[in-house]
C-alpha positions as CSV (number, residue, x, y, z in Angstrom):
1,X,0.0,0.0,0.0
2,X,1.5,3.4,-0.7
3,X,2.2,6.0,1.7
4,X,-0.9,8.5,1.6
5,X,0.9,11.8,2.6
6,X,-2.3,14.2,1.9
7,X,-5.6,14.5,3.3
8,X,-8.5,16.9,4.1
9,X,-11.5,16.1,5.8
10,X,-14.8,18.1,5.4
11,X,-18.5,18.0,6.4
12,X,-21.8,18.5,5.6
13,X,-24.5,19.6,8.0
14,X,-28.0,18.6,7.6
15,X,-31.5,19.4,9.3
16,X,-31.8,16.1,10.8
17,X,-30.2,13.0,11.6
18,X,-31.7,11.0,8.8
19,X,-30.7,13.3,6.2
20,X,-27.5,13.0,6.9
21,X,-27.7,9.3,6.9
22,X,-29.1,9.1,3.7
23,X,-26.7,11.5,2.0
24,X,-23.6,9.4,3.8
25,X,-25.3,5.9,2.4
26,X,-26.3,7.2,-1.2
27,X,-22.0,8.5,-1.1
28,X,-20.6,5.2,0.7
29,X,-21.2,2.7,-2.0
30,X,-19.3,4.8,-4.7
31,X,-15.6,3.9,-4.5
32,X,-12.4,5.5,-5.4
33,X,-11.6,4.6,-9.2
34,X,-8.1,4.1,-8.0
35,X,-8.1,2.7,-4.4
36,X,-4.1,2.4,-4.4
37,X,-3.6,6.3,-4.7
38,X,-6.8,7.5,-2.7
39,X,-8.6,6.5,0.1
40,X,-12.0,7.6,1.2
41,X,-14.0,7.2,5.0
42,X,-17.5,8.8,5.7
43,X,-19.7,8.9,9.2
44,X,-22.2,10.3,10.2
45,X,-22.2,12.4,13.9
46,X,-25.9,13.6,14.7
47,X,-27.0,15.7,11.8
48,X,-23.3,16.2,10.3
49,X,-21.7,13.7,7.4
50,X,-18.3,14.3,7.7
51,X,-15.7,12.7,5.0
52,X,-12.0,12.0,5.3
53,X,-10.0,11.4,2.1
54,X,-6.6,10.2,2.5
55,X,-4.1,10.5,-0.9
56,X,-0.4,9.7,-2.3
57,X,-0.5,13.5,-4.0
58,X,-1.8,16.6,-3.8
59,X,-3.5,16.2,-7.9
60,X,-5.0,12.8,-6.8
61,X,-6.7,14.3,-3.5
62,X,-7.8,17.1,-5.6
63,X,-9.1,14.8,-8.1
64,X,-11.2,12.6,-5.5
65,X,-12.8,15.3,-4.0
66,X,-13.7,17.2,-6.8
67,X,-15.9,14.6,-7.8
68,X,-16.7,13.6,-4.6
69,X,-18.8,17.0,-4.6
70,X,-19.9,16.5,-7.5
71,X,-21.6,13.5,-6.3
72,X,-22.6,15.2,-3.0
73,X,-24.4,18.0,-4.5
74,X,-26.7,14.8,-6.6
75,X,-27.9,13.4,-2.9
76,X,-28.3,16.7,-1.2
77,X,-30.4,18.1,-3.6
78,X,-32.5,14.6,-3.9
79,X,-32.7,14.3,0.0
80,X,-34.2,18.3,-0.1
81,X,-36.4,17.4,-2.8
82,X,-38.0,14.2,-0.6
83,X,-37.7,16.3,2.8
């Protein structure tokens, strides 16, 4: 496994509990496209999703969570439409 030297962690906060469960769920089962050169962890803490990424280089951790939000804006705005 290759050393992953950068990482940034951010959250999301939500209106409720549920919410934020259902955003971290609809994000968990996409993985990285290349799990050797990023890595990515998500929980949930109350109402708050909050996502670690872990990466060999700076262009791959920018990469990941690029389209990470990407992906995140899809099940925020599908958990607001449903709310």
């Amino acid at each position: 496994m290759a050393f992953m030297r950068y990482s940034c962690e951010v959250s999301f906060d939500f209106d409720s509990e549920r919410a934020a469960s259902a955003v971290e769920s609809s994000l968990a089962v996409d993985r990285e496209l290349n799990p050797e050169a990023c890595e990515r962890s998500s929980r949930v803490e109350g109402s708050r999703v909050i996502v670690t990424f872990r990466a060999v280089d700076a262009k791959q951790l920018r990469v990941s969570v690029g389209g990470f939000f990407e992906l995140a804006d899809v099940a925020c705005q599908a958990v607001e439409a449903f709310a």
